[in-house]
Backbone as JSON, one array per atom type, in Angstrom:
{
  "sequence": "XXXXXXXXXXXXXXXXXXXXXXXXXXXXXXXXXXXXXXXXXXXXXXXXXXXXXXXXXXXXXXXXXXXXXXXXXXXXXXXXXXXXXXXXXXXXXXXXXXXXXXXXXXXXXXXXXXXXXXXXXXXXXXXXXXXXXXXXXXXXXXXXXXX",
  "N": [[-12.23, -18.87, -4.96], [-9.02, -17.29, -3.91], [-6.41, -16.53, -6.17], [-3.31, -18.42, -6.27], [0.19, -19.39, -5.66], [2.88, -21.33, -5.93], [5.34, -20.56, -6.13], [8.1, -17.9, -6.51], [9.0, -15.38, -7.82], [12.4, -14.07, -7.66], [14.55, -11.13, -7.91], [16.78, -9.14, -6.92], [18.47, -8.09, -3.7], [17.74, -10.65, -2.31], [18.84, -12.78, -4.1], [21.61, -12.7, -3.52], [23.92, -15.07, -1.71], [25.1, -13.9, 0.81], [22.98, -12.98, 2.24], [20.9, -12.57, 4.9], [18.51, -13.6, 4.69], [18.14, -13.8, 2.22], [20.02, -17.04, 2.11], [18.07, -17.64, 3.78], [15.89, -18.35, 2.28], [17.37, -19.67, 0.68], [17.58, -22.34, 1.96], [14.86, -23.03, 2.31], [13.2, -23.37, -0.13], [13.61, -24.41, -3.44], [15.88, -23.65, -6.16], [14.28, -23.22, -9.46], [14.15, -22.46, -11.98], [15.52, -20.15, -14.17], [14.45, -16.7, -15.06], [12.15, -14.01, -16.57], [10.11, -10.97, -16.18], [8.11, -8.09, -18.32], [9.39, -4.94, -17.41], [10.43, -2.72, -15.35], [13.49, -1.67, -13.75], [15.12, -0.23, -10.89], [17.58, 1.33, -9.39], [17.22, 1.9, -5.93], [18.9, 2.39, -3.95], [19.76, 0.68, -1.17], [18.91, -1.54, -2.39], [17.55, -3.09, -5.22], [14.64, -2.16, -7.09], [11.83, -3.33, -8.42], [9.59, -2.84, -11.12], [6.31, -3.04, -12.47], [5.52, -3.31, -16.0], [4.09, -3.83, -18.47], [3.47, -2.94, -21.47], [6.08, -1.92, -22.09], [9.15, -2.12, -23.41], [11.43, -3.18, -21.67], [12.82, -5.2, -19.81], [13.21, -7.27, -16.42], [15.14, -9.18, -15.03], [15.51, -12.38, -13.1], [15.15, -14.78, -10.59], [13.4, -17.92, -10.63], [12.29, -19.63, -7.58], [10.75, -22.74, -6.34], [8.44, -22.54, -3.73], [8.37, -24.08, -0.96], [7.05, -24.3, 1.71], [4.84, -22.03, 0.95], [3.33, -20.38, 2.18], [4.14, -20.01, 4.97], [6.85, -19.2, 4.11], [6.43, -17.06, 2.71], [5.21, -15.08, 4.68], [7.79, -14.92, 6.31], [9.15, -13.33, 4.45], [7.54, -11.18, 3.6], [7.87, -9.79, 5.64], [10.55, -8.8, 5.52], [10.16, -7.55, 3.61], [8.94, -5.37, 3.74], [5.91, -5.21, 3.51], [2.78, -5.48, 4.26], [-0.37, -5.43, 6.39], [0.81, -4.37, 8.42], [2.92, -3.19, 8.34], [5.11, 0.07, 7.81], [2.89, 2.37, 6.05], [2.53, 3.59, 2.49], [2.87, 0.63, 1.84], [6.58, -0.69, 1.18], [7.02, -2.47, -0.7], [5.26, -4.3, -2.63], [3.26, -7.41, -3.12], [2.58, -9.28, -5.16], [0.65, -11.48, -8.05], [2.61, -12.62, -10.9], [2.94, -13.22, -14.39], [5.62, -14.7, -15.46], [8.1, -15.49, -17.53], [9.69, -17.74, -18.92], [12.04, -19.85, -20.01], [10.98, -22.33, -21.39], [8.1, -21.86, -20.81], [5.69, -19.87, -19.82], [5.21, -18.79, -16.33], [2.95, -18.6, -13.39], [4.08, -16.83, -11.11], [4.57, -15.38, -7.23], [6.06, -12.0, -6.82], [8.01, -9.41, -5.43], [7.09, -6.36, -5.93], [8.44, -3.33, -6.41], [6.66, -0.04, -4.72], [6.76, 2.53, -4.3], [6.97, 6.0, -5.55], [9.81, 5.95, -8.57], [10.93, 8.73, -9.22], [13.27, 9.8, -9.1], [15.04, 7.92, -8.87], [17.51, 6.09, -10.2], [17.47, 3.77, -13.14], [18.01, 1.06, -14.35], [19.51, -0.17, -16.61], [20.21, -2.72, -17.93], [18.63, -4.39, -16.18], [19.47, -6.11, -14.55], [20.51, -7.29, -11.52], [23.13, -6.76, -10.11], [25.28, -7.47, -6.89], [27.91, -6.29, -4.92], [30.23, -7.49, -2.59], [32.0, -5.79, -1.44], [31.55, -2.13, -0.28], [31.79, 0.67, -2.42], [32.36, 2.52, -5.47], [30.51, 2.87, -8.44], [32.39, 1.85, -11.64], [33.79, 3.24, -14.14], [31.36, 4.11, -16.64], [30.08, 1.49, -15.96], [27.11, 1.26, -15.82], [25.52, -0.44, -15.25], [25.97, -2.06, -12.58], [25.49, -2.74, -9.45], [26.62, -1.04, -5.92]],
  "CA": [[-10.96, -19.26, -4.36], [-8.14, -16.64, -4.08], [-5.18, -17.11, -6.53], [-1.95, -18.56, -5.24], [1.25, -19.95, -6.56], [4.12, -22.13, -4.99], [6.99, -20.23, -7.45], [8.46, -17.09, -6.13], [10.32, -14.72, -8.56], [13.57, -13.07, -7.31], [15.55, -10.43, -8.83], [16.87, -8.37, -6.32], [19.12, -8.68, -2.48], [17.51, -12.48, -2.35], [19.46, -13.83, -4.38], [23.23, -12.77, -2.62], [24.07, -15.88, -0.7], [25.85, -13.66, 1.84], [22.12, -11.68, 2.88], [20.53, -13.36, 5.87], [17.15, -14.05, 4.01], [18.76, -15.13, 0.75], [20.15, -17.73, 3.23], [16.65, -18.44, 4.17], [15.64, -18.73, 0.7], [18.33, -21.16, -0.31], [17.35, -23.38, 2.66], [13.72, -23.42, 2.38], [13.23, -23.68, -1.29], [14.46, -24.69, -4.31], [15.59, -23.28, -7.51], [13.47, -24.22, -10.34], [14.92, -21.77, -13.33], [15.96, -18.44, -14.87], [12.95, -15.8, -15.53], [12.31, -12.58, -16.55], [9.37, -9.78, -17.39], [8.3, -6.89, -18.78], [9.32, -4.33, -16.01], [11.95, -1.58, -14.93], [14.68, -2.32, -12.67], [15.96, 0.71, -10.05], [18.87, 1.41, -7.96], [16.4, 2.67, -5.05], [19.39, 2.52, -2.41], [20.37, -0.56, -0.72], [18.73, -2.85, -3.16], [16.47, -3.11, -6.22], [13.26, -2.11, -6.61], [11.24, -3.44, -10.18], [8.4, -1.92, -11.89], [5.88, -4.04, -13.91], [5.5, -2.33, -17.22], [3.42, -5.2, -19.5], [3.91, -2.96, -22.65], [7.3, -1.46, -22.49], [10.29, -2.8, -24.08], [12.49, -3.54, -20.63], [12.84, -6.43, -18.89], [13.49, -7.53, -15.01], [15.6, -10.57, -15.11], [15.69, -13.26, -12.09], [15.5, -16.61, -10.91], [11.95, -18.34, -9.95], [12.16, -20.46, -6.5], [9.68, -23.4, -6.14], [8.23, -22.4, -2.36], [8.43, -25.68, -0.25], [5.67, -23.97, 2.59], [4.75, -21.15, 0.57], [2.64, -19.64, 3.82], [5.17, -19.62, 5.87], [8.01, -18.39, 3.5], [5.67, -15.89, 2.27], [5.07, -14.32, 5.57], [8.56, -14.28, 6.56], [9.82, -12.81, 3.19], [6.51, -10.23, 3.45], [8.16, -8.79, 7.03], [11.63, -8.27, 5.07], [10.23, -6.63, 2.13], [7.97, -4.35, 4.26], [4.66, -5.63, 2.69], [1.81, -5.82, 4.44], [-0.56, -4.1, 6.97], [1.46, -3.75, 9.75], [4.22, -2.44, 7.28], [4.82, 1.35, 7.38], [1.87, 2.46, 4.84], [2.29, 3.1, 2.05], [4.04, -0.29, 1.99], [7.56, -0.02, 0.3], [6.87, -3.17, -1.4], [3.24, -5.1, -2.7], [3.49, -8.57, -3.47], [1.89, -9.74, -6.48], [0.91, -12.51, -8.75], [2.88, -12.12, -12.34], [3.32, -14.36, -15.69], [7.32, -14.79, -16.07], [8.76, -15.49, -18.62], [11.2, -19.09, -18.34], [13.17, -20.67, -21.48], [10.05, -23.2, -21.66], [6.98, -21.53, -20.53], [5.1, -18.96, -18.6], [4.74, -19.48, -14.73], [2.53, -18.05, -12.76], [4.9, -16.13, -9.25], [4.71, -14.25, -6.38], [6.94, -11.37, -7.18], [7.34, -8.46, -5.06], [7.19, -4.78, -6.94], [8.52, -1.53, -5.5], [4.98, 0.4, -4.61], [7.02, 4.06, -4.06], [7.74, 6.62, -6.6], [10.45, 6.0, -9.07], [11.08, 9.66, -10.21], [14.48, 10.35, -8.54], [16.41, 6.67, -8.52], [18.36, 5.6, -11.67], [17.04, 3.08, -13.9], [18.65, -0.48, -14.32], [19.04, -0.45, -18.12], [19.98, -3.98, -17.98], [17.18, -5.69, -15.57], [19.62, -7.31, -13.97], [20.68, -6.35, -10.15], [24.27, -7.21, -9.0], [25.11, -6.87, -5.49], [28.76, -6.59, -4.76], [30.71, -7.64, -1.57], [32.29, -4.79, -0.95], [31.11, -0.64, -0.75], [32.45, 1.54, -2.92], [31.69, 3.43, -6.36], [30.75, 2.21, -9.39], [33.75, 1.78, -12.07], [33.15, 4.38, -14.83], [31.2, 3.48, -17.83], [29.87, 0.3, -15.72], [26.4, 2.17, -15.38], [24.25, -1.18, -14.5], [26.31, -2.86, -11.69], [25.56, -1.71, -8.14], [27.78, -1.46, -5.34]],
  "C": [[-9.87, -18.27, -4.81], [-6.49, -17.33, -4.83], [-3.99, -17.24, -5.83], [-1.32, -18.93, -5.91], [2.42, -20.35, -5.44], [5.41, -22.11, -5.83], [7.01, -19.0, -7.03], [9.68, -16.57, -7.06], [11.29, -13.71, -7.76], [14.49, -12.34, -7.9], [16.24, -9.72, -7.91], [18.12, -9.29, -4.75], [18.76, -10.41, -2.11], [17.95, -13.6, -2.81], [21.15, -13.72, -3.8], [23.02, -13.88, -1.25], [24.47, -15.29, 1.1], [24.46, -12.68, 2.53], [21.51, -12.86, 3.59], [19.09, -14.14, 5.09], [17.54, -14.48, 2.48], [19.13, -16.48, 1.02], [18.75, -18.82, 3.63], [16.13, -18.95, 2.96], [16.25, -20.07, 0.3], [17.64, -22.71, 0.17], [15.76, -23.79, 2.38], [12.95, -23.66, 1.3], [14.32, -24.23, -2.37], [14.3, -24.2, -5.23], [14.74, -23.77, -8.84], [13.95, -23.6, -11.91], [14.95, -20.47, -13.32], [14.35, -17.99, -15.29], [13.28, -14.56, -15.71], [10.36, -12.16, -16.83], [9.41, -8.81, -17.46], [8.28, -5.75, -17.7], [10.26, -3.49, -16.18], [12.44, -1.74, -13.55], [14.96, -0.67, -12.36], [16.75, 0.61, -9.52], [17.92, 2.43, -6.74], [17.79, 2.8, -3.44], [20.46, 1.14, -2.29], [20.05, -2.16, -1.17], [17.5, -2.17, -3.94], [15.53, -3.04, -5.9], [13.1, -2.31, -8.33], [9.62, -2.88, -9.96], [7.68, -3.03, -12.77], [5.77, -3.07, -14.73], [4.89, -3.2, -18.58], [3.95, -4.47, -21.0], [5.23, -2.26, -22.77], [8.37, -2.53, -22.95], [11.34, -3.62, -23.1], [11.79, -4.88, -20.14], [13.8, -6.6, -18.09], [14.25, -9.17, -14.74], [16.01, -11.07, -13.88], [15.53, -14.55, -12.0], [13.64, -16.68, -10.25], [12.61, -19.84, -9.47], [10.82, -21.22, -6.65], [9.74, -23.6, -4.59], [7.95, -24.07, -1.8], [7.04, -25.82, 1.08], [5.54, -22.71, 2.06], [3.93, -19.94, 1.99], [3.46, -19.25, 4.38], [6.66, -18.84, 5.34], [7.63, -17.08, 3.39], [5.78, -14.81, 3.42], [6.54, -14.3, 5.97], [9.29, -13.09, 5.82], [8.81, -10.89, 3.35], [7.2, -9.0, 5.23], [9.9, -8.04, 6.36], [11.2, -7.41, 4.11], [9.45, -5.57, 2.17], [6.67, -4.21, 3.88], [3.96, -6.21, 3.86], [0.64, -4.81, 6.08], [-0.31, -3.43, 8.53], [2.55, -3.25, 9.87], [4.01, -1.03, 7.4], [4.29, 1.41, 6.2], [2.46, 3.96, 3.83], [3.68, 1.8, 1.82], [5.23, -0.01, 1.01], [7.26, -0.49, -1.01], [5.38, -4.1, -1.66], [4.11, -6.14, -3.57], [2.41, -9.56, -4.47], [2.28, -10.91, -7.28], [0.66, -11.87, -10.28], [2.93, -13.16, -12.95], [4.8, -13.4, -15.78], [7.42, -15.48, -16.98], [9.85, -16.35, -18.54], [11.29, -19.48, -20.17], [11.85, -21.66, -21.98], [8.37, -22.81, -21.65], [6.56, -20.1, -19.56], [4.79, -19.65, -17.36], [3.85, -18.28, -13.65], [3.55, -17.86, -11.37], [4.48, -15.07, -8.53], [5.92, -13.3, -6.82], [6.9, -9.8, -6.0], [8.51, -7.18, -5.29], [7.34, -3.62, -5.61], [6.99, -0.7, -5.67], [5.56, 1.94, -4.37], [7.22, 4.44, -5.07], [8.85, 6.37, -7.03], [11.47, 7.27, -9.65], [12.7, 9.79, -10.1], [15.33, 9.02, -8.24], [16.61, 6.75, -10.01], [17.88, 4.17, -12.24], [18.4, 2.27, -14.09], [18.82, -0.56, -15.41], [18.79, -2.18, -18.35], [18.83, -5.03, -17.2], [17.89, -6.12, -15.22], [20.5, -6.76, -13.06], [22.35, -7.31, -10.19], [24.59, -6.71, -8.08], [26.9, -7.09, -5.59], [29.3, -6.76, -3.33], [31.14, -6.45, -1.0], [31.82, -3.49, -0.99], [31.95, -0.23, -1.7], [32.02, 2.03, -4.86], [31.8, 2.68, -7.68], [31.91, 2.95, -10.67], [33.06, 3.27, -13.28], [32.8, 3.81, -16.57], [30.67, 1.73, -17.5], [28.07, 0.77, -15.09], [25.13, 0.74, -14.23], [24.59, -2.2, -13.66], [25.9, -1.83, -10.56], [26.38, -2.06, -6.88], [26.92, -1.76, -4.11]]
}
């Protein structure tokens, strides 16, 4: 029997209320708590991309959703995040089952990891994505907010 899980970790554009599929998110699940793991956070562009990294020191901090029709979320979420095989190859993103890291326990989640080279984006020191409302440049000396 192929592993599954009905907990979806988000770190990334999914959680801004104001993105059409964060939106979808809110409505079709529910929060269940704060998470993190061991991973590296990018500024790839127009939103985060994480890295697992089991023995490095960093960590990817987000929230874990408890999926309500995990099937059906899944596959809509899998056409936004360019995952799967009718996704330009190599997909941007692969959707994987990780152990997070919650205040109480480990949870088994869907999580889904940037699958492109890293060499040339900027590293997240903090693991933790903010999205801001408006464009424009980050402040100086504010290295791990993004605009």
């Amino acid at each position: 029997m192929a592993q599954t899980s009905k907990y979806l970790f988000v770190y990334g554009t999914l959680l801004s209320k104001e993105n059409e599929f964060g939106k979808y998110l809110n409505r079709n699940c529910s929060f269940y708590t704060d998470g993190k793991f061991k991973g590296r956070l990018y500024d790839v562009g127009e939103y985060p991309g994480a890295v697992l990294d089991i023995n490095g020191l960093n960590y990817v901090y987000g929230k874990v959703y408890r999926l309500n029709n995990a099937d059906e979320i899944l596959n809509r979420l899998d056409d936004y995040e360019g995952f799967g095989p009718e996704q330009d190859q190599p997909n941007l993103f692969t959707r994987e089952l990780i152990n997070i890291e919650t205040r109480n326990a480990l949870i088994v989640c869907w999580v889904y990891l940037y699958n492109l080279p890293v060499n040339d984006f900027r590293l997240i020191a903090s693991g933790k994505y903010h999205h801001k409302k408006s464009p424009g440049v980050l402040p100086p000396g504010d290295e791990n907010i993004l605009v």
